[in-house]
TIDRENKE-810102 format. One line per field, with one value per residue (C-alpha): residue number from 1; x, y, z. Coordinates in Angstrom, 3 decimals, padded with zeros to 6 digits. Layout:
N
num (NUM; ...)
px (X; ...)
py (Y; ...)
pz (Z; ...)
END
This chain:
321
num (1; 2; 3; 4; 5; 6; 7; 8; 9; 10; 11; 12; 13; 14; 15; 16; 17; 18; 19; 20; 21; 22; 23; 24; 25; 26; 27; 28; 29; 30; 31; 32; 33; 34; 35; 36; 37; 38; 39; 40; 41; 42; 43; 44; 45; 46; 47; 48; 49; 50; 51; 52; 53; 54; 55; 56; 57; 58; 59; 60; 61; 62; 63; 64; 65; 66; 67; 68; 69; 70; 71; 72; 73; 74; 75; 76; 77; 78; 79; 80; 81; 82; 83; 84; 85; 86; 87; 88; 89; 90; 91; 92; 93; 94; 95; 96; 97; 98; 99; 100; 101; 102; 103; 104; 105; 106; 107; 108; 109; 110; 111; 112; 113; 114; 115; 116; 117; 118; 119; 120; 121; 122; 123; 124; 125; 126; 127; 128; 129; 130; 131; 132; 133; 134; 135; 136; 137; 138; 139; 140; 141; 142; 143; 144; 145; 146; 147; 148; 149; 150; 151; 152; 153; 154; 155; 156; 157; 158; 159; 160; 161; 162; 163; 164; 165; 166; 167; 168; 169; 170; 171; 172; 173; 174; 175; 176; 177; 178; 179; 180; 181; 182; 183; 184; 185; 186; 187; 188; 189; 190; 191; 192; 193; 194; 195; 196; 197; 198; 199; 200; 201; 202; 203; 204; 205; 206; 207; 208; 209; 210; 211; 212; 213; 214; 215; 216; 217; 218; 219; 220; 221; 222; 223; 224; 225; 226; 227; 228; 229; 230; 231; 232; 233; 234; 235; 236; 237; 238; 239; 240; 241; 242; 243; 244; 245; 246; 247; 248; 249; 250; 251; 252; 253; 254; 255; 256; 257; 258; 259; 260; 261; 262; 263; 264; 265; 266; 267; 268; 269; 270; 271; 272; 273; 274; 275; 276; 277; 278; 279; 280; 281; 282; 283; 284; 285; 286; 287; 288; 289; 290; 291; 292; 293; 294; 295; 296; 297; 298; 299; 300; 301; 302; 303; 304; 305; 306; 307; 308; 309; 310; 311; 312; 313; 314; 315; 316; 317; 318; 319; 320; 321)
px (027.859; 026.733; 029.834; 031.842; 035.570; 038.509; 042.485; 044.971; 048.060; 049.687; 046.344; 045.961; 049.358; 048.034; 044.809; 046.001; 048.624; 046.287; 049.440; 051.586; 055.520; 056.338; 056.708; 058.046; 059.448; 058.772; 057.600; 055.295; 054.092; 051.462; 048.779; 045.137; 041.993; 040.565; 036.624; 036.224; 033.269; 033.512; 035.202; 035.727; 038.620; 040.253; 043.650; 045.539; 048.274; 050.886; 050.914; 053.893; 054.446; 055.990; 054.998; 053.538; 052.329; 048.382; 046.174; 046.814; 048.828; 047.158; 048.290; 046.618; 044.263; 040.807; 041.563; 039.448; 039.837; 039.323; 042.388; 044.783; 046.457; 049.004; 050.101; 052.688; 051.153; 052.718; 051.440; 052.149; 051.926; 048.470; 047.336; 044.546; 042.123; 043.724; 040.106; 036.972; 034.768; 032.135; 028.308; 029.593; 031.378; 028.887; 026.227; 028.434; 027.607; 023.830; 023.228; 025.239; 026.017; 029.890; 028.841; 028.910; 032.441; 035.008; 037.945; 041.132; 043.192; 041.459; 043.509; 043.530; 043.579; 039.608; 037.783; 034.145; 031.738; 030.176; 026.802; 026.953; 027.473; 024.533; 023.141; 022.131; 018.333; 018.550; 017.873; 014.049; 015.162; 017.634; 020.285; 022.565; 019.882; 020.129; 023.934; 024.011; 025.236; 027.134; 030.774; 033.114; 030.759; 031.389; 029.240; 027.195; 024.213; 025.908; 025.719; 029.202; 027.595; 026.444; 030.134; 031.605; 029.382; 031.047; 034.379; 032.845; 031.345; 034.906; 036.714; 034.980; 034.580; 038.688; 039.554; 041.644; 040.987; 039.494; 038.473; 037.062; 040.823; 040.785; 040.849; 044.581; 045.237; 043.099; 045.376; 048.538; 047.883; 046.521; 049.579; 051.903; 054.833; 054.008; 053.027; 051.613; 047.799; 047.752; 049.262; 050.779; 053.495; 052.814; 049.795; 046.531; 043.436; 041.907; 044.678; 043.816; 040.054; 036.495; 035.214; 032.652; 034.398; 034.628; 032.705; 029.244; 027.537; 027.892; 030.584; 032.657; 033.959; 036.942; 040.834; 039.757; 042.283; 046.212; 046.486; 048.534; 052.441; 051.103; 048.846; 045.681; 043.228; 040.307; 041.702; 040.100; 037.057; 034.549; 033.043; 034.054; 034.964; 033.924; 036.544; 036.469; 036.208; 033.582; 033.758; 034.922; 035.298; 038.328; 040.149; 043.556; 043.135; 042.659; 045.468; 043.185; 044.298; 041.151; 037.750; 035.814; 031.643; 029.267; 026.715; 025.540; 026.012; 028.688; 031.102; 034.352; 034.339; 037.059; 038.606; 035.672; 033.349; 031.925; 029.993; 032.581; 034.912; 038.774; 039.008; 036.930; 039.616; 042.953; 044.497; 044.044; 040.330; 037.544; 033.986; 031.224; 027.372; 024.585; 021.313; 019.754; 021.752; 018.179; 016.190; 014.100; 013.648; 010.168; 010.355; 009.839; 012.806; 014.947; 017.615; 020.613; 021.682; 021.164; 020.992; 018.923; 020.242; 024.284; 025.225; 028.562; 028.978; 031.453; 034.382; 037.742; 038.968; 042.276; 043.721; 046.509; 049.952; 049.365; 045.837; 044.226; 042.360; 038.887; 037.011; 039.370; 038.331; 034.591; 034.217; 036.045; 032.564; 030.893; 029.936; 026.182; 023.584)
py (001.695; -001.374; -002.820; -001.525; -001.784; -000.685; -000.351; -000.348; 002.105; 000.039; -000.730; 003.364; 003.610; 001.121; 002.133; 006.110; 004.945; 002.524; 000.382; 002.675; 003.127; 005.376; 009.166; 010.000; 013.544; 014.154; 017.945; 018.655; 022.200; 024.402; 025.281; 026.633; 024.940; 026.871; 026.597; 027.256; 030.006; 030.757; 033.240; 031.243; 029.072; 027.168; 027.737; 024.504; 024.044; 021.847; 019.737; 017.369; 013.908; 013.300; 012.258; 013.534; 012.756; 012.993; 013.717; 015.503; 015.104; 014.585; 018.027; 019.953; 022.576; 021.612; 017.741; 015.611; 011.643; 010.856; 012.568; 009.860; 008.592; 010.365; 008.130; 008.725; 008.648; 008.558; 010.933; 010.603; 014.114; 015.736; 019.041; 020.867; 023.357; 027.032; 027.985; 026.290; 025.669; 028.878; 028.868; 030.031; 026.765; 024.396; 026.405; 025.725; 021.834; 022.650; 023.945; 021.646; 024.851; 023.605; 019.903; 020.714; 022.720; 021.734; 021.800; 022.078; 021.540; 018.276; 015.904; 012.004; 010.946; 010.291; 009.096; 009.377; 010.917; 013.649; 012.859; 010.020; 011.985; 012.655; 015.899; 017.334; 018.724; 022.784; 024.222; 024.035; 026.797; 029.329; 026.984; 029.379; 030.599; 034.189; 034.602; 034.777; 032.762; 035.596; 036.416; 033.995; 032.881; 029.062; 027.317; 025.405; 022.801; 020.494; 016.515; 014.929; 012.794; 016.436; 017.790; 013.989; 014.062; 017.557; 016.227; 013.751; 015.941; 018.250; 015.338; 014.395; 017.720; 018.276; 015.110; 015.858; 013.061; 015.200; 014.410; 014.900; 014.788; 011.684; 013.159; 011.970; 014.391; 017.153; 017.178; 016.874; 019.859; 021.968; 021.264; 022.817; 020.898; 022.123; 020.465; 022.829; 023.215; 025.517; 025.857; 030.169; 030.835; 034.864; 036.480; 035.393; 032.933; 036.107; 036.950; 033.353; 032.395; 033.378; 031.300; 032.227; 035.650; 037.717; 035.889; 037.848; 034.584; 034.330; 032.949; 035.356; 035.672; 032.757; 034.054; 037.509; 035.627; 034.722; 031.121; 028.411; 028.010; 026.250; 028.803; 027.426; 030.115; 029.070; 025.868; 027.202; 028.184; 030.045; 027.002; 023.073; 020.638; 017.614; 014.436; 011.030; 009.079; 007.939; 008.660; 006.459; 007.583; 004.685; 004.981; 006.282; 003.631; 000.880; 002.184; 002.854; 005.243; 005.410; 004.333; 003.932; 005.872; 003.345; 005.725; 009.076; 009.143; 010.164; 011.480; 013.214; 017.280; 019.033; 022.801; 024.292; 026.865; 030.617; 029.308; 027.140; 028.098; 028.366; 024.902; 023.083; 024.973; 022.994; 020.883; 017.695; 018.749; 016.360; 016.393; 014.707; 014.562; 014.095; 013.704; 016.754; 018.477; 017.756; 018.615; 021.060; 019.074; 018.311; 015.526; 012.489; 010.550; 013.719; 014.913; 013.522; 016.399; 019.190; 019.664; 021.989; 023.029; 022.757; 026.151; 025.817; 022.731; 022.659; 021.587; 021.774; 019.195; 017.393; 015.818; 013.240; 013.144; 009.760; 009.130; 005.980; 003.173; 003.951; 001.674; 003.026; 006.766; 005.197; 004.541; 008.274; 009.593; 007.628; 005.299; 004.916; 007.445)
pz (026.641; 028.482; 029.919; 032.041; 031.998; 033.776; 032.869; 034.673; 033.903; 031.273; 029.172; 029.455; 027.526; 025.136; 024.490; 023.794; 021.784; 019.463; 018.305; 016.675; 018.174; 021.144; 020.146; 023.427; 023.638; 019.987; 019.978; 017.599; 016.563; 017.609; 014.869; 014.460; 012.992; 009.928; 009.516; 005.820; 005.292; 009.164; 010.705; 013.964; 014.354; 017.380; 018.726; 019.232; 022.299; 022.246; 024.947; 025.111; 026.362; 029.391; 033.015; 036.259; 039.683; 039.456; 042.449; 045.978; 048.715; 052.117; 053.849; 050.788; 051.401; 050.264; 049.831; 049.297; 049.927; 046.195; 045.271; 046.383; 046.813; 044.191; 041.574; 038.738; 035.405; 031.884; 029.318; 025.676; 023.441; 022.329; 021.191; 023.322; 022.636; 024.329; 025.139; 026.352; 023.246; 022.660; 021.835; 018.544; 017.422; 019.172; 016.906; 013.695; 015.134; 015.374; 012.300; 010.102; 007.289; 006.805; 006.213; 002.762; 002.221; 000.947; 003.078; 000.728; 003.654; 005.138; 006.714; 006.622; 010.036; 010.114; 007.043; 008.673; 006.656; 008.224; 006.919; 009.501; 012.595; 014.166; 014.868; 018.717; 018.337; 019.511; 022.278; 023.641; 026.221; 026.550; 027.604; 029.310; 031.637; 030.963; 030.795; 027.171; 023.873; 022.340; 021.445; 022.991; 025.780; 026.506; 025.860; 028.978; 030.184; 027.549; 028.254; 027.595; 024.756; 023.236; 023.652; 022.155; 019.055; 018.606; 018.221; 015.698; 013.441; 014.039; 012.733; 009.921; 008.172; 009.088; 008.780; 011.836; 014.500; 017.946; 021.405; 024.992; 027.295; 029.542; 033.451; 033.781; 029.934; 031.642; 034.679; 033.547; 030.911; 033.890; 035.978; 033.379; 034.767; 038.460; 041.458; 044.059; 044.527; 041.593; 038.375; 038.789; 041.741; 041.149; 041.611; 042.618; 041.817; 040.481; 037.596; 036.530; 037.031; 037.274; 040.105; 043.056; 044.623; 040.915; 038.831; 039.514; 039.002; 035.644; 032.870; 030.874; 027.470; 027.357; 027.219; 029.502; 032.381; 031.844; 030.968; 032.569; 031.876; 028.315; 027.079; 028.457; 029.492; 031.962; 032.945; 036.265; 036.635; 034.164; 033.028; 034.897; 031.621; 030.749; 030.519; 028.960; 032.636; 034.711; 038.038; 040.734; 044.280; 044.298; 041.122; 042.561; 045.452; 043.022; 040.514; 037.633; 035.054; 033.169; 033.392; 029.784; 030.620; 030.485; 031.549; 031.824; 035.676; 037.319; 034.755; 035.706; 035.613; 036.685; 036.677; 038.647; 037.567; 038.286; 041.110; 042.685; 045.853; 045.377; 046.098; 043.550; 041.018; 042.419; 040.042; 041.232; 042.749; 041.370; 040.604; 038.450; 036.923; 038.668; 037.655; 039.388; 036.461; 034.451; 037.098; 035.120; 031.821; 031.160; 028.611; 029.202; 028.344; 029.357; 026.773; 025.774; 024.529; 026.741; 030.786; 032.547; 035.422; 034.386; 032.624; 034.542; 032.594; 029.080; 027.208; 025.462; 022.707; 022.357; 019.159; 020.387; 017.975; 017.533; 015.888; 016.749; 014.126; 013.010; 016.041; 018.440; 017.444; 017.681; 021.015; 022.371; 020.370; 022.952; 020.092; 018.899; 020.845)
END
């Protein structure tokens, strides 16, 4: 992670797809991922390919100058988690007890034995700073290296190839197909998201809201979500579709979180890491794994329809730590 490189639109389209022909339009199927000897699974959306105009236009409510100016962006089919990931399935991660199973079901898309994925160390602290690791509480205070390795160690013991969404993925799934500030024309911000006014300062259990127009739930709010770009205050101004992290600060975030007003949660609304996130870690060097002072920090996964070759899957996992 020691150069950094930029793409323009059309080296996005060729990087996602990874060489393989154009499935434009194909529609693939919904499904869930089984966890042998768990009881937890995770819901998979279908999100399908197609294109969209990503950012904000100037008269928006809440804009911010990093949000344009709007460009339109081609988006090729993926599947994405329908809930933010829990402290449940990050501790299947931590404590490494499936490594072992035998999945009857495995797919072939990823041939990385799981052996080789590294492992994040636990906790030191309570991590969610007394707002709980229980029932489907997402999980928080994770780096976006600690959330990557995750979809490693996913793929190899599913075989199933699964990632962090790039910022312009994240988007374009929140948007649903609409183009307004938000993603809902009925109701309110409150039918849809836990964010400053009724979140009580705290997360919640995922799914408690109604999802977007694609079955996402908590695409706003509850917890902001990691993506796969590093943050640029220029990247629409300079046309770049995505920007490959070369280091740990600043790193794109978006959705908004418990603690953040209505308009952090806007679709096109942007924000990133900083390193006041470890403000409280006392080791000296500080995590990798883990922030501090981030509990309003997690993730969701994607698993694109067309899987990319082993180095190209590599360096989505952030490569070595």
């Amino acid at each position: 992670m020691n150069i950094l490189r930029t793409l323009k639109i059309t080296s996005l389209i060729i990087l996602l797809s990874a060489n393989v022909p154009s499935i434009f339009g194909q529609q693939e199927q919904e499904y869930t991922q089984e966890l042998p000897s768990s009881k937890l699974s995770i819901s998979m959306v279908t999100i399908p390919s197609g294109s969209f105009k990503m950012g904000s236009p100037i008269n928006e409510k809440g804009r911010n100058d990093d949000e344009g100016p709007q460009r339109k962006m081609e988006i090729e089919g993926f599947w994405m988690s329908s809930h933010e990931i829990t402290w449940e399935l990050y501790n299947l991660f931590l404590q490494r007890e499936l490594d072992h199973i035998v999945f009857v079901e495995k797919g072939k898309e990823v041939e990385k034995k799981v052996d080789a994925v590294t492992g994040a160390t636990t906790p030191y602290v309570d991590m969610s700073l007394g707002m709980g690791t229980g029932k489907n509480l997402p999980i928080g205070n994770i780096t976006q290296l600690g959330a990557s390795k995750f979809c490693e160690w996913l793929s190899a013991i599913t075989g199933n190839f699964y990632r962090l969404p790039t910022e312009a993925e994240w988007e374009y799934a929140a948007r649903a197909g609409t183009t307004a500030s938000y993603f809902f024309e009925d109701g309110s911000l409150d039918q849809y998201a836990w964010f400053i006014d009724n979140s009580g300062e705290t997360y919640h259990q995922v799914g408690q809201k109604r999802p977007n127009p694609w079955g996402l739930y908590d695409m706003y709010g509850n917890v902001a979500e990691w993506t796969l770009d590093q943050y640029n205050a220029n990247t629409y101004i300079e046309n770049m579709a995505f920007i490959r992290v070369e280091k740990e600060y600043p790193v794109v975030v978006r959705g908004g979180s418990y603690k953040d007003s209505p308009e952090m949660l806007r679709s096109a609304s942007r924000t990133f890491s900083k390193p006041i996130w470890k403000q409280r870690d006392p080791q000296f060097p500080k995590s990798k794994w883990w922030h501090t002072d981030a509990p309003f920090v997690g993730f969701r996964i994607v698993r694109p329809y067309k899987t990319p070759n082993q180095e190209v899957q590599h360096s989505y996992w952030l490569g070595k730590e």
